[in-house]
Every structure is written in C-alpha cells, then in structure tokens.
N, C-alpha and C positions, 0 to 999 in steps of 0.2 A: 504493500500500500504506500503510496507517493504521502510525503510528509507534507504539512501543511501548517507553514509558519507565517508568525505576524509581527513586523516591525511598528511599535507604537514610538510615537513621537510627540510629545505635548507641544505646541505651537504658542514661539515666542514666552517662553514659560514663563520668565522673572515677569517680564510687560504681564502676562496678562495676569497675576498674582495680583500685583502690584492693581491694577481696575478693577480687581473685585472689593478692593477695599476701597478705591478711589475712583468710583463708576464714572466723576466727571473727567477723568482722563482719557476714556472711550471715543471722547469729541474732539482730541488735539495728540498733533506728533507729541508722541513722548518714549523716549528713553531709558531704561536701567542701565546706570554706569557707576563710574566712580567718581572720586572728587579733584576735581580742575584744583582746587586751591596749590592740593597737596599732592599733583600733578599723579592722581591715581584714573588718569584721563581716559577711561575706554568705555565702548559702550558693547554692554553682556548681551542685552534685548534691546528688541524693538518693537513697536506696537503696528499696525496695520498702517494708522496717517502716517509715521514716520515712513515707512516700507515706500510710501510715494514719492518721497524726495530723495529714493536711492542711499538713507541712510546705511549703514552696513551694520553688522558682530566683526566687533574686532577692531574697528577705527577709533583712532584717538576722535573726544570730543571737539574739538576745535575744528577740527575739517566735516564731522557730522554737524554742528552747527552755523559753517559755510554755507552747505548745502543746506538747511534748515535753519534759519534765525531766530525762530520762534519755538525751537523745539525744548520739552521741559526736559530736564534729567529727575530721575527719582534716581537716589541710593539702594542699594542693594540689602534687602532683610533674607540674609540666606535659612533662618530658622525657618520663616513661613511657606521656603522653597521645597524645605526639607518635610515639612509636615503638607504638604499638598500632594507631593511627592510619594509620601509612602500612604496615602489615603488611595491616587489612582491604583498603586500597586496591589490595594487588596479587590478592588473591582477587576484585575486581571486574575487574581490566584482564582476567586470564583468558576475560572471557566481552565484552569488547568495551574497544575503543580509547576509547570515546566516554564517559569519567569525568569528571565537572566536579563539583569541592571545593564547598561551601556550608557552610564550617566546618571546623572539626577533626572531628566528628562526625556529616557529613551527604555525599553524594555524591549526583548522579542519571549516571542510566546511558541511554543509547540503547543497547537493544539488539534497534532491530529486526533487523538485519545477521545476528543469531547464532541465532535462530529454528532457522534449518535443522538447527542442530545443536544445540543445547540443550531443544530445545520450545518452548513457549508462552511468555508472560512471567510467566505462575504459577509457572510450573515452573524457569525460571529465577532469581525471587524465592525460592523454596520452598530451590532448591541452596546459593543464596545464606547465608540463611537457618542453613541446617544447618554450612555447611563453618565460618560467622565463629564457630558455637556447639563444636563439635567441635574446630577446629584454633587457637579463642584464647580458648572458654573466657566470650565476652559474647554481647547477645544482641543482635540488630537488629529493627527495623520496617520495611515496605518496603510501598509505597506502587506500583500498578501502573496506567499512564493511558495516554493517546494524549500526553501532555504534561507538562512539567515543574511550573506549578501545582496540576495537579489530582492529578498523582502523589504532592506532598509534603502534600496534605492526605490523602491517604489512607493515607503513613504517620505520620500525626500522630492516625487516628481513631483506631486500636486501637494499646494498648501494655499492655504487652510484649512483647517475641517476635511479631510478629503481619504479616498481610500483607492487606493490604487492594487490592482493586482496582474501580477506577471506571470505568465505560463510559458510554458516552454513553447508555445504555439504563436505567442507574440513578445517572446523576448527580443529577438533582432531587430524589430518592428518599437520598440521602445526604449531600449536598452542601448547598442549601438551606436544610436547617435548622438551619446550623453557622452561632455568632456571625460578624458580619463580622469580626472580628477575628481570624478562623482566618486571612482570606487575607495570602498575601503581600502584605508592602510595607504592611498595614493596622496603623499603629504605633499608639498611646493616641490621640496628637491628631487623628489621621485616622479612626480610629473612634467619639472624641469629637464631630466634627463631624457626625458619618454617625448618628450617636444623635439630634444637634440636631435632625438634619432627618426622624426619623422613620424612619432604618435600621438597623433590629439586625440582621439575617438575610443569610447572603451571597441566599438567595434573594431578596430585598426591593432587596437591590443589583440584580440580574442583571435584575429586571422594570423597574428604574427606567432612564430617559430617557437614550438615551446624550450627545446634546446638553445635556441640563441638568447632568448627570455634570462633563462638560468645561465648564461656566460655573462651577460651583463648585468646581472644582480643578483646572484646566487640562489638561497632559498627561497630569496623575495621572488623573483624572477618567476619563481613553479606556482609559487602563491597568485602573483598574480595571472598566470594562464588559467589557472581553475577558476580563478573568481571573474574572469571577465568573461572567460566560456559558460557562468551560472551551473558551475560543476561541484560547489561549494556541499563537503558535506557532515562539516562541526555539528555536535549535539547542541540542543540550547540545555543550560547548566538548570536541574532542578533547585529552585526555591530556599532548599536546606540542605542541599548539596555541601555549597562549599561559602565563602562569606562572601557575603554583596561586594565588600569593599574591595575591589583591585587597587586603587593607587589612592592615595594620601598627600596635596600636596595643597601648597603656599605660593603666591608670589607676591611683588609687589614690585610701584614704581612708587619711589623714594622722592620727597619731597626736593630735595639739591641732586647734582650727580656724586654717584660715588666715585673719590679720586684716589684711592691707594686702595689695600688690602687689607685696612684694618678697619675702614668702612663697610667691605664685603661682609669681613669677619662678624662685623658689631647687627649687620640685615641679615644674617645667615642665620644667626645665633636668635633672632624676634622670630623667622620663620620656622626656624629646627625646633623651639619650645612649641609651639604651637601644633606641628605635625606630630613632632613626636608623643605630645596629650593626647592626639585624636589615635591614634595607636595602641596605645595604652590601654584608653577607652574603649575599645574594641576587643581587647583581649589578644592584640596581634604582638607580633615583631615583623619586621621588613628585613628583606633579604637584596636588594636592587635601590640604589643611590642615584637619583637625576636631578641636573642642575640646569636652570636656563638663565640668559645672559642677554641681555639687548643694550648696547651700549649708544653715544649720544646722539648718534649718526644714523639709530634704530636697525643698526647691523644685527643679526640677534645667532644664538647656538643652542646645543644643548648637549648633554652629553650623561653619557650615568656607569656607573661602576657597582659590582658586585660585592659583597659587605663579608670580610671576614666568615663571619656567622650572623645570623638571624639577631637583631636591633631595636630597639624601642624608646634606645635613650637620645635626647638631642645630643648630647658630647659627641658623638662615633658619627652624628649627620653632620653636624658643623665640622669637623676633622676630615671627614670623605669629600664633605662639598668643597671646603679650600683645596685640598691636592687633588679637585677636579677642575676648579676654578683656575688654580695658579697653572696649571699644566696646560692646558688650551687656552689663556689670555692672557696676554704681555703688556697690554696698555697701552691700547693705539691710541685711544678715545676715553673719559671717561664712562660711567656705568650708569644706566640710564632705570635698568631694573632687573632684578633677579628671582627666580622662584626655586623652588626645591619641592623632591615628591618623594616620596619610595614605595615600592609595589613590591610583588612576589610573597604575599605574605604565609607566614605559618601561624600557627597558634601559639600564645605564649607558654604554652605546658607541654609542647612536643622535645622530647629527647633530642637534646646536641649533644656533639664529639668532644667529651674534653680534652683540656690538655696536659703537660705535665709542670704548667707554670700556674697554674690554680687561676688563672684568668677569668674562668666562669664565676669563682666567688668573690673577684670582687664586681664583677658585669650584675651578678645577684644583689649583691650592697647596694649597688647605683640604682639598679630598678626600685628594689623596695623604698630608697629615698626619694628618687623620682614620684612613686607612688603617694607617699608619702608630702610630698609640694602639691600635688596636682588637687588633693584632699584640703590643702588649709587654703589652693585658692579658690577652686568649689565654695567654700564656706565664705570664704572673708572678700573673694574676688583676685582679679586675675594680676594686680599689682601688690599685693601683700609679699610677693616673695618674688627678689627679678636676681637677673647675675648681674654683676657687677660691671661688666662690659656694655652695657644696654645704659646704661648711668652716664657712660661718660659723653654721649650725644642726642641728647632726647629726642633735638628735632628730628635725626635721621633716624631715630628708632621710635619713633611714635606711634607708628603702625601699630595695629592690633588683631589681626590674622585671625584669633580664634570669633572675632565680632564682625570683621568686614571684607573676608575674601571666601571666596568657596572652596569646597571642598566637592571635588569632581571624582565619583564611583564608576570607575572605568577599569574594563579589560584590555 
C-alpha cells in the first residue's frame, strides 16, 4: 500500500499569532521582527498586507521599511508561538501517532494507518485544515504525497490556506518546474553551485547523472537524485519515538560591532547560558557544536564540530564555539552577529565511555551546579546569578536569549 503523507505548514505563524490578539492588525502591513534600536533588525513574519509590498523573512528592517513606510513591526513573544504550536500539534496526533516536528511551524504526518477512518489524505488534509482555522483561529498549508519531500513542497506551492497534492501522475507537471532551491537540504551554496553547472530547475536536477550528482557533492549528490526524482523514502518519526527537539540554538545581532575576540567571547558566553538551560530543561546533552558568523559587510558562515562527548554545560559550548570561531575568522571586518546551536542529542542518563582521568566527575560536579543556577534563576529570575565576563560590557551583552530569540525544533 502506497504511503500517504502530509506536510503541514502554519502560515506566516508569529504574524498571524500576533492578530489574534491584535485583530486591528489584520487591516495594515505588519511585521514580526526585532528591535532596530539594538540593531536586532530582521523581520521573522509577515502578514498578508505586508506580502504586497514584496516585504521578505529574513531582510533587515530598514530595506522592509523602504519598501513599506508604513509598515508596523511587532516584537516577537516566542512563548505564545510555542503554546499555539503545541495546541495545533494535538489536533494532528488525533488523526495518527506518526507526527514529526520540522520546526515550530511545520509537522509531517503519516497517515496512511487512518484512511479507514478519516478518508482519503485530501480529506484528511481538508479536516485538518478546517478544525486549526475554526478551533485556533490561523490558517495552514498542507502538502499531500507518497513522501515526506514531495509532501513539503506541495505545501510550500500554494499559500495560504491551501492544500496541494502531488502524485506521481503529476509530479513532473508541478514539480519540475520549481527552482532547485525549493528542495530540501538545497541551501544558497548548494544551489549556487547547481546554477555553476547549468541547474536551475529541480526538473534539470532529477534528469541529470546520478553518478556525476555524487562526484560533485558526495552523499549530498545521491541525496539529492532521490529527492528531486520524489524517490524519497524516510519514515516520519513517531510522536514518542524519539525527542521533538533536534537543534537548540541562539543568535543575535549585537547592539555595536564586535571588534576582537573577547567581545565574541563575552556574546558567546549570553548565548551558551541560555542554550545550554534549554538542554538541560529537556533532559538532553548535545553531541554536535554550530556556530554562525555574519560580519559588517553581512559576509556570513557557519560551521560546527563534534563534542568530545555528549554536553549540557555552557563552558565546553563557549570553548568549542571560540576554536571554531578563531579557526575560520581572522578579522577582515568587524562582527556584525553570531549564533550558536547544538543538535544530535542523547539523553542525559545514557551510558558514556569513561576515562582514566576521572573527567566525567568533575563534567558531573558542573552539571549538578549548573543545575543547581538554573533552579535559583527559575525562582528569583534570570539575573540573580551571571559570570563575570557578561559584567564587564553590559551594553554588548544585554541581550536576553532565553526572553527574545527563538528557539527553532529542527531535524
């Protein structure tokens, strides 16, 4: 039996959060960003009037205000993202166990299991559909395939509100003629390179060489022959499988630019507490260190390293992210913003390797004290207890991560 999956997509999420408490926003470009003061200048969502003046995700405020003069920004409240978020997720489990997160705003569903009782996977998109607009008020897109690539490009063709479905019958007919840069995994520089060689089109991907694919990008290469031929054939991860959270991270752009290494140090250090609590909180460690970097020229990188052993403490993130930082940046330009994440998580109670330097007890000391802070600022709040390095430049570490950046559940 042909599987029958569905990519959901809440549409323009923070915006449309954001009008259910402020419905006279509904009648003007409006924006969720950050704060121009404190040059945290980007805009996360946008609402429908904005969509008209070409506003974008991802453009500093100042060029979305160009283009729009009138346009308001709201601040970002990522608790009310997060509790909207896991209310649509229980109107999905309703109709199958088989929910796997790709974001705060995005889920795919297996539901071929529910057929019998729901219909079709039109029909079960359509309910879908209806119940997230009816009982919270937003609207979704929903994407309907034999697989989870081809499903999330089909909620990605039409939006708003819309439900698209791809069969193998008219995949070439929908499909092919979308930038490569629709498909998954296809980032700037990997569509940059597929442009050098003469491919725009996932169709133009999907006819080209699966062997020549794999010489010019290795695994990626085979990766992407499956996925643009809609050959894709990942399970979606049940519900209680394994933990929602794939990556954990922080960024920020910093009020000044960062000019040496000890301003890196001192932003690293507000980002690494913050990540490393929400880790904690979860009951994880992270095993994989990523660091990005956009400096003032808005050049940007990224880059990530593999952790000794499984991690939960900020010390061992701020120590990986500098000799990841110092090792790919010389300081063309000052530093304009930096983020940090870590993924690959374990649980914190899974068996590691010791060793014969008793290093796990004192990584045990560190947790338990960590543990141990994170408890007196729960109680008392989140300045009751800072390090000492975060002291010595307030304005560049003012930031507050765990209150005004998101925190993005990604595989």
């Amino acid at each position: 039996m042909e599987r029958v999956i569905l990519h959901s997509d809440l549409n323009s999420f923070y915006a449309s959060v954001e009008m259910l408490y402020q419905p006279k926003l509904r009648q003007i470009p409006m924006a969720v960003g950050g704060d121009e003061e404190r040059r945290h200048g980007i805009i996360l969502a946008k609402n429908e009037a904005a969509k008209k003046f070409q506003v974008a995700t991802g453009e500093p405020l100042w060029q979305a205000k160009r283009k729009c003069p009138e346009l308001t920004i709201m601040p970002p409240h990522f608790s009310k993202y997060l509790y909207f978020s896991n209310l649509v997720r229980e109107i999905y489990l309703e109709y199958t166990d088989q929910v796997e997160p790709f974001g705060i705003d995005e889920c795919w569903l297996d539901v071929t299991g529910s057929l019998g009782l729901y219909g079709s996977g039109i029909q079960i998109a359509e309910q879908i559909r209806q119940r997230v607009w009816n009982e919270l008020g937003i609207t979704v897109s929903i994407g309907v395939s034999n697989n989870k690539i081809t499903s999330k490009l089909g909620s990605d063709y039409k939006k708003p509100d819309a439900i698209t479905q791809i069969t193998p019958e008219n995949y070439k007919r929908i499909v092919y003629p979308l930038p490569a840069s629709s498909l998954l995994y296809v980032g700037p520089a990997t569509a940059r390179k597929l442009q050098s060689r003469g491919i725009h089109t996932i169709g133009q991907l999907a006819q080209t060489d699966r062997k020549l694919l794999i010489q010019w990008f290795g695994k990626l290469g085979d990766l992407l022959f499956v996925f643009s031929n809609g050959l894709d054939r990942s399970p979606v991860a049940r519900n209680d499988e394994c933990a929602a959270v794939k990556s954990i991270g922080n960024s920020t752009t910093t009020c000044r630019d960062m000019k040496n290494d000890e301003d890196i140090r001192m932003v690293f250090t507000v980002l690494a507490e913050s990540v490393a609590a929400r880790v904690r909180e979860h009951g994880l460690k992270g095993e994989t260190l990523c660091i990005f970097v956009r400096d003032h020229t808005l050049h940007s990188f990224s880059c990530q390293q593999k952790l000794p052993r499984p991690s939960c403490l900020a010390d061992t993130m701020v120590e990986t992210a500098m000799a990841l930082f110092q090792r790919h940046y010389s300081w063309p330009s000052p530093v304009r913003s930096i983020g940090l994440s870590i993924s690959d998580f374990v649980y914190e109670n899974t068996p590691v390797q010791l060793d014969l330097y008793h290093s796990h007890q004192t990584a045990a000391q560190r947790e338990k004290l960590a543990k141990t802070v994170d408890s007196l600022r729960h109680r008392f709040g989140s300045g009751c207890v800072q390090r000492a390095i975060v002291l010595l430049d307030r304005e560049l570490t003012h930031a507050a991560p765990e209150q005004e950046f998101a925190l993005h559940f990604k595989r």
